[in-house]
C-alpha positions in Angstrom: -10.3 8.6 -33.4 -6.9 9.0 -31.6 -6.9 11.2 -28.0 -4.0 12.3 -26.4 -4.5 10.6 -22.5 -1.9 11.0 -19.4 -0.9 8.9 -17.5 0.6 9.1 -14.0 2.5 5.9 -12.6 3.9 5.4 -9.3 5.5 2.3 -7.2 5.3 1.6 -3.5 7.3 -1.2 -1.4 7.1 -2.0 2.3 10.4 -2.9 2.8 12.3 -3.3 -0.6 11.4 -6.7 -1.0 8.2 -6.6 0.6 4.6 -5.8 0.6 4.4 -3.7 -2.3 1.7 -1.5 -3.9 1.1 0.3 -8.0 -0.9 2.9 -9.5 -2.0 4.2 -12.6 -3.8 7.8 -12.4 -5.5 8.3 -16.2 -6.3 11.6 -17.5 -7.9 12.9 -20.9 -10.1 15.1 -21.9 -13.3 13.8 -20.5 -12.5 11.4 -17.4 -10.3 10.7 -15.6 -9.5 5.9 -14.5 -7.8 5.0 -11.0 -5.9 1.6 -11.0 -4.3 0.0 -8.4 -2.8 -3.3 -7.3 -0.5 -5.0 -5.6 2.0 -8.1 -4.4 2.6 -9.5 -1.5 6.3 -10.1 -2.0 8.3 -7.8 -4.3 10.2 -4.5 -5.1 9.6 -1.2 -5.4 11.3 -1.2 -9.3 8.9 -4.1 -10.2 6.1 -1.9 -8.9 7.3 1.5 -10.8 7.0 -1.1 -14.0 3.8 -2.5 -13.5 2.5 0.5 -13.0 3.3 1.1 -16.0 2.8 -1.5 -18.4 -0.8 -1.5 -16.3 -1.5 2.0 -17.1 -0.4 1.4 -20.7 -2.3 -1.8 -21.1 -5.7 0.2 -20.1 -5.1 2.8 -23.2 -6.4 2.2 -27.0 -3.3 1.7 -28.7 -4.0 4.5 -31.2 -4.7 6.9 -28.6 -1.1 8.8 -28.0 0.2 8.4 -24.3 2.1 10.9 -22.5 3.8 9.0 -19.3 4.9 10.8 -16.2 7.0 8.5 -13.8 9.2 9.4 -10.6 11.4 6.5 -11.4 14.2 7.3 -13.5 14.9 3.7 -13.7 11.9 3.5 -15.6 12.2 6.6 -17.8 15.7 5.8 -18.9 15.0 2.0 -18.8 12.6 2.3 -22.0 14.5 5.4 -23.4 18.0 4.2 -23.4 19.3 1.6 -21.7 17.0 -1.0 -23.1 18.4 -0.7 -26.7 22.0 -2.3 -25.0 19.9 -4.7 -23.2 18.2 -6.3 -26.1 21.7 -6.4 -28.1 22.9 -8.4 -25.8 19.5 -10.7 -25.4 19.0 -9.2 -21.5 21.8 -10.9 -20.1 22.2 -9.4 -16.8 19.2 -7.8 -16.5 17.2 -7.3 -13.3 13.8 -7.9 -13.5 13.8 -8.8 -17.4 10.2 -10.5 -17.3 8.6 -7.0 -16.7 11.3 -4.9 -18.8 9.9 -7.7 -21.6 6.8 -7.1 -20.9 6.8 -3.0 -21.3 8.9 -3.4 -24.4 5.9 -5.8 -25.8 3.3 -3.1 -24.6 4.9 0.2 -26.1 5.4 -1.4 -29.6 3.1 0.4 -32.0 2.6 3.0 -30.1 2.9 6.7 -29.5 4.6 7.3 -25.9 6.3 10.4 -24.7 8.0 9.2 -20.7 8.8 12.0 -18.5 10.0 12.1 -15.4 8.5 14.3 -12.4 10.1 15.0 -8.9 8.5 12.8 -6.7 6.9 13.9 -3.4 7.2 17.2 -4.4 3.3 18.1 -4.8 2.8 17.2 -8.3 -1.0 16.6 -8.1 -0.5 13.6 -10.7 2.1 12.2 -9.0 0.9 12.7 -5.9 -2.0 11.0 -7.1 -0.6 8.2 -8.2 1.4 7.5 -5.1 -1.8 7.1 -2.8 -3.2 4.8 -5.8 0.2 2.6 -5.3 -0.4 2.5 -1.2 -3.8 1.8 -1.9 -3.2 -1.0 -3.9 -0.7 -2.5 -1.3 -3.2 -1.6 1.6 -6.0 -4.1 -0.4 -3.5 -6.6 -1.1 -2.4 -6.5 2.5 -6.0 -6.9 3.4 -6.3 -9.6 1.3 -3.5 -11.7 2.3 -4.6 -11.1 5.8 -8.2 -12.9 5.1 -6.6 -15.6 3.2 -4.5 -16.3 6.6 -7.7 -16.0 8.3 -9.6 -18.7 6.3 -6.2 -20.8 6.1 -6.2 -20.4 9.9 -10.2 -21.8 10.2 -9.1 -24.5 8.0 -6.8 -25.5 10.7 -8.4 -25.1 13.8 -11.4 -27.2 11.8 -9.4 -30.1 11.1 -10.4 -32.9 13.4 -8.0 -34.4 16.2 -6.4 -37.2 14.9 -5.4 -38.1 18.8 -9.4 -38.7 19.1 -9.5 -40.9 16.2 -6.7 -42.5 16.7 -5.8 -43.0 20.8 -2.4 -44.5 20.2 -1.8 -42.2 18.2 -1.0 -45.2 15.2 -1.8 -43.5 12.2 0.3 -39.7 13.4 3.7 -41.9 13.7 3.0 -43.4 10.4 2.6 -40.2 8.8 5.9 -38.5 10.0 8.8 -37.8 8.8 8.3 -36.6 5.0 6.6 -32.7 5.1 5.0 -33.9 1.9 2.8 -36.8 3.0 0.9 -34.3 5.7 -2.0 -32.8 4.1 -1.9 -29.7 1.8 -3.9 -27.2 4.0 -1.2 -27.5 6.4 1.5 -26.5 4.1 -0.5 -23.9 2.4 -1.3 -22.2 6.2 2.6 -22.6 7.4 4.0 -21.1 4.2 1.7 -17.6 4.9 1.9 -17.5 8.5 5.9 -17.5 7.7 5.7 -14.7 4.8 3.5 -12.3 7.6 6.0 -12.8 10.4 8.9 -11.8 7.7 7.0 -9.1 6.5 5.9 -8.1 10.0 9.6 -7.6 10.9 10.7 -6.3 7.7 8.4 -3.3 8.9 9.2 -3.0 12.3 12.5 -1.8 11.9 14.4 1.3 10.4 16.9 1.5 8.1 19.7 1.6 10.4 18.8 -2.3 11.6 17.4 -3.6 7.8 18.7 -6.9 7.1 21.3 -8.2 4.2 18.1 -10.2 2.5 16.5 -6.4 1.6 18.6 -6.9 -1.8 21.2 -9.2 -3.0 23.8 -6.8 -3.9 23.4 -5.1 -0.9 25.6 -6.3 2.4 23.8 -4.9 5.7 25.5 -6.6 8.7 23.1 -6.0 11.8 23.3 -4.4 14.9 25.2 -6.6 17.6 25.1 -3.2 20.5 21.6 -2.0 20.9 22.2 1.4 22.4 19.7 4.4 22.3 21.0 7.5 20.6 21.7 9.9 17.5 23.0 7.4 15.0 26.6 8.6 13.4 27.5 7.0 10.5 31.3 7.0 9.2 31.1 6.7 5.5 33.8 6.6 2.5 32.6 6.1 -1.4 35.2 5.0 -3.8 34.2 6.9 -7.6 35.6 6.5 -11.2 37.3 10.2 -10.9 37.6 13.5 -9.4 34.6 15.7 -11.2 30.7 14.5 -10.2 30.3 17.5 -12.8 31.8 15.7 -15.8 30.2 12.1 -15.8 32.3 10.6 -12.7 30.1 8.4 -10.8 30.0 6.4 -7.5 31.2 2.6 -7.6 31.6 1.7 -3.6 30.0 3.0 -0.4 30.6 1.7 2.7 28.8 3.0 6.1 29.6 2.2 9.7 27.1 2.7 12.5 28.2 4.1 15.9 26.0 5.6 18.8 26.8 7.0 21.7 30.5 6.6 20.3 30.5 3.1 20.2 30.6 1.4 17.0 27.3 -0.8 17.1 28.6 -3.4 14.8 25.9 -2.9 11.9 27.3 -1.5 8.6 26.1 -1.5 4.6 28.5 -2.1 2.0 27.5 -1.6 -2.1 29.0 -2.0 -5.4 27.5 -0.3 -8.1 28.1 -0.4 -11.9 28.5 3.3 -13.2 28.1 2.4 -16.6 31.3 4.5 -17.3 34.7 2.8 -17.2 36.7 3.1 -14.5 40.2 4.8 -15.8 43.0 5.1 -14.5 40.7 5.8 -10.8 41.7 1.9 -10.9 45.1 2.1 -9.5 43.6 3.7 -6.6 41.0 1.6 -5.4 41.6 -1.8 -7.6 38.2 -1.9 -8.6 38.2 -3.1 -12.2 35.6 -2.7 -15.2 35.0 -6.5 -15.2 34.4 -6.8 -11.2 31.5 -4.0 -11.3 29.4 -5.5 -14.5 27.4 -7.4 -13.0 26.8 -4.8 -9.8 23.5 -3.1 -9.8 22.8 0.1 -11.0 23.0 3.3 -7.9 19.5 3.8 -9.2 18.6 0.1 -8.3 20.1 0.1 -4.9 18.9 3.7 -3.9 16.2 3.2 -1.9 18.0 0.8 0.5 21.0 3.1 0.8 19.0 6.1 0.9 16.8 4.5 3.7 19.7 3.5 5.9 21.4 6.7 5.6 18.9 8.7 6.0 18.8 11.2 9.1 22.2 10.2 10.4 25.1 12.5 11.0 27.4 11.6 8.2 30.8 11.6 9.5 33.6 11.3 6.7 37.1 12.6 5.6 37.0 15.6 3.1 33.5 14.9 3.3 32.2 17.8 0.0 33.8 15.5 -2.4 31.3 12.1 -0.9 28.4 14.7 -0.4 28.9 15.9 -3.4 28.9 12.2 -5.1 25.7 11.2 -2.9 23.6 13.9 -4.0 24.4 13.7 -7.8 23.5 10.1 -7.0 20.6 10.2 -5.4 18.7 13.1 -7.5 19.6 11.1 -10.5 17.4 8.7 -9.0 14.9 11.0 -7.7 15.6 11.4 -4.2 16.4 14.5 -1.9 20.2 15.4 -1.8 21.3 13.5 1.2 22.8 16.7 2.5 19.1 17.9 3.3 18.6 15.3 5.3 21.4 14.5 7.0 24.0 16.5 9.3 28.0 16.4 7.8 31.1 16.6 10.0 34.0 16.8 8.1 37.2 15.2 10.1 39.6 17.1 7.5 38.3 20.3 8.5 38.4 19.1 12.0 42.1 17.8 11.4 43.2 20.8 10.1 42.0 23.3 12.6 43.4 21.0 15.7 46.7 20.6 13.6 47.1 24.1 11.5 50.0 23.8 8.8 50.9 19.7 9.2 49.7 16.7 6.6 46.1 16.0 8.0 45.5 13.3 5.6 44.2 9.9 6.7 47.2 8.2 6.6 49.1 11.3 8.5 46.2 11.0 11.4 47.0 7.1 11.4 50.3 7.9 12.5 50.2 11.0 14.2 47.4 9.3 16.5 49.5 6.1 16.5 46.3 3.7 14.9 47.5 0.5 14.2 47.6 -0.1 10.3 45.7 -1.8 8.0 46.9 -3.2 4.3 45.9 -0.2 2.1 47.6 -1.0 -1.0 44.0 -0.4 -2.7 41.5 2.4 -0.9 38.4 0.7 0.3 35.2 2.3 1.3 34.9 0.1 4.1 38.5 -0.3 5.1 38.7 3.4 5.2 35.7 4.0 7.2 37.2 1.6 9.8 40.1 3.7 9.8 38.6 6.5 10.1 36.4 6.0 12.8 39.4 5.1 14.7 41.0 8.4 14.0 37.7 10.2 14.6 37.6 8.8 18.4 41.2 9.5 19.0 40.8 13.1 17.5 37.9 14.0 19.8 39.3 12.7 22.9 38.9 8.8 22.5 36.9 6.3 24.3 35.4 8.3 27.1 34.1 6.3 30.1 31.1 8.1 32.0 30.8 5.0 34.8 30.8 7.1 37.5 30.3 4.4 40.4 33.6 2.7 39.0 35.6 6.2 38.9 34.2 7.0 42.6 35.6 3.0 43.7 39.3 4.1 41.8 39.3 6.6 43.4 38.1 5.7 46.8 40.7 3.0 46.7 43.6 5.7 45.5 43.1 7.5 48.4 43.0 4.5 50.9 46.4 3.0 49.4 48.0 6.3 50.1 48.6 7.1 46.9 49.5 11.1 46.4 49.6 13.0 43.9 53.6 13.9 42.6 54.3 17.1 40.9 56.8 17.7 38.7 58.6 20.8 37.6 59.4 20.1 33.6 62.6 22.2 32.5 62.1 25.2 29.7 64.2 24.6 26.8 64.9 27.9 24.7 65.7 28.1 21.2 69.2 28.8 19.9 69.9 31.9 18.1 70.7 29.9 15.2 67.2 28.0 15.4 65.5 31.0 15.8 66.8 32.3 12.1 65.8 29.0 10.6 62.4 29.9 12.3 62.0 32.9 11.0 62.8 31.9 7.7 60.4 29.6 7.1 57.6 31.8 8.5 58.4 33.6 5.4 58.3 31.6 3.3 55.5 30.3 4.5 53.5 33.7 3.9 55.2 34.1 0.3 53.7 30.7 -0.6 49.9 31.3 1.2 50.0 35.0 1.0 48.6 35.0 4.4 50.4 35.6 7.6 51.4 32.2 9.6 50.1 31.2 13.2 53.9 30.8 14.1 54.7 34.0 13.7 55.9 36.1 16.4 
């Protein structure tokens, strides 16, 4: 006799490859199954899938399944995009041994997948998520004990020095890491994977390292300074309209504190499944370069992690905000804008220069920047750029060293150096400029329909 049974899966990673954690909650109409498990060494989407084919491997296979996942990878990974995938025998594919895997498990079956909010108070989710950080919690455990005993191993091994006072046999046995005994291998190779791990969860997302995912370049921090993180950002997209399928291809992210750039920076490519158009002639990025990018959904939690909490500093910055959130509640996160402060610099441009061209290239020259080749838009290149224009448009490098600016001036006023005034001439319009003046006020207001700040 068939039963309908939920299920509630969830993923959890310590560090995006890391210590990671899955969970299956199982409901029907009588009881209720908890599983759990875990890896020492993997991904968060590896988890979301074992949790999964886990919670689907624990079912009768007549019983009819209804699925509830937070990962849309997942959801739309079995729905839709794995039809494309098997056409083209997985070429290209991350992770293909699991996406195998859940194909093979769901044959024969009766599965409806949705997707929940996650984090949002969904008891099954919510559920499910403490099963996945339980799982990596006992697998932690565990591959702390194994360390242990690896460790006693170790320390019990006797002294070949004693045995051997001239130490005779040691010199013989150097120089090839296979010849030494297998214990010692085995405890080296987990002490290393700890101390990684260890790190890995030390620091935030601002300082994570270029290793956390191979499409993903994080350069670190080379200036450690202590302060609100800004982060000047540009995304390069396949059009104009988030609303009407456009979609985010480039992000690039520049770290500065205390405004000084701090060296560290992330830099994506993702494929928006979606062709590029005619967007190409703007940033160069082709159809061909961005197949075999990742998916936003696949490099989300890295992004969203170092982005996270930052002020986002970037120019017209609705149309990137408006990108990132599309982005990242496709893929189940909070809109970045909840979580992070914007600053425009267009709207600062144009209210510090009312009625002139405050595009980035017009600030380049205005605040004479030096250039940079932009016959293609980069996300990076431009948020270079821009964080040059942003320190010049708020007043620059600003030096607070007071003990240096007391010796300047100490030694100004010991040199005899005084302090010249000069009376600058008034130049007055011409009758003749002042009609051309007033001309184009007016037209001015006939164009805006509002009255002009050079106006008399």
């Amino acid at each position: 006799m068939s039963h309908t049974i939920t299920l509630y899966v969830d993923g959890a990673c310590r560090g995006n490859p890391g210590l990671g954690g899955w969970g299956a909650y199982i409901v029907n109409e009588q009881q209720e199954h908890k599983l759990c498990g875990g890896e020492d060494h993997t991904t968060n989407n590896r988890m979301e899938l074992t949790a999964a084919i886990e919670g689907i491997l624990f079912c009768d296979k007549q019983d009819k399944l209804v699925i509830y996942t937070d990962s849309n990878y997942v959801k739309q990974g079995i729905t839709e995009w794995i039809h494309g995938w098997k056409k083209k025998n997985w070429k290209d594919v991350k992770n293909p041994d699991l996406w195998q895997k859940l194909d093979a498990v769901c044959q024969g079956r009766e599965i409806e997948w949705h997707w929940v909010k996650g984090h949002s108070g969904h008891p099954g989710n919510e559920m499910a998520d403490q099963l996945a950080n339980q799982g990596a919690d006992e697998t932690l455990k565990k591959s702390k004990k194994a360390s242990s005993i690896s460790e006693d191993k170790k320390k019990s091994e006797p002294d070949w020095l004693l045995d051997d006072p001239f130490g005779l046999d040691l010199a013989e046995s150097e120089g090839d890491p296979e010849d030494l005994p297998e214990e010692i291998n085995d405890v080296e190779e987990v002490t290393g994977t700890e101390q990684s791990d260890s790190e890995l969860q030390a620091v935030e997302g601002a300082s994570a390292r270029s290793e956390l995912h191979p499409q993903i370049v994080i350069t670190p921090a080379t200036l450690h300074a202590h302060g609100p993180r800004q982060l000047i950002l540009d995304t390069e997209t396949t059009g104009f309209y988030y609303q009407d399928g456009d979609r985010i291809i480039e992000v690039g992210a520049l770290e500065m504190i205390n405004r000084k750039l701090t060296g560290s920076s992330i830099h994506i490519y993702t494929n928006p499944k979606t062709p590029v158009g005619d967007s190409v002639n703007v940033h160069g990025i082709t159809d061909e370069f961005l197949q075999d990018k990742p998916l936003f959904e696949e490099i989300s939690q890295v992004l969203f992690d170092y982005l996270k909490g930052a002020e986002i500093i970037a120019h017209n910055a609705s149309f990137d905000m408006n990108f990132l959130d599309m982005e990242f509640k496709r893929a189940g996160f909070k809109a970045l804008s909840e979580v992070c402060e914007v600053t425009d610099t267009l709207a600062l441009a144009k209210s510090k220069h009312p009625g002139q061209k405050n595009s980035l290239d017009a600030l380049v020259r205005r605040y004479e920047i030096p250039k940079r080749d932009r016959t293609f838009h980069g996300a990076l290149l431009d948020a270079e750029i821009l964080s040059d224009v942003y320190l010049a448009m708020t007043g620059g490098q600003v030096s607070f060293d007071i003990d240096a600016l007391s010796h300047s001036e100490d030694q100004n006023s010991r040199s005899g150096m005084a302090r010249v005034e000069i009376e600058l001439p008034v130049i007055l319009p011409s009758e003749q400029e002042l009609q051309e003046h007033e001309k184009w006020v007016k037209q001015f207001e006939e164009k805006h329909g509002t009255a002009c700040l050079f106006a008399k």
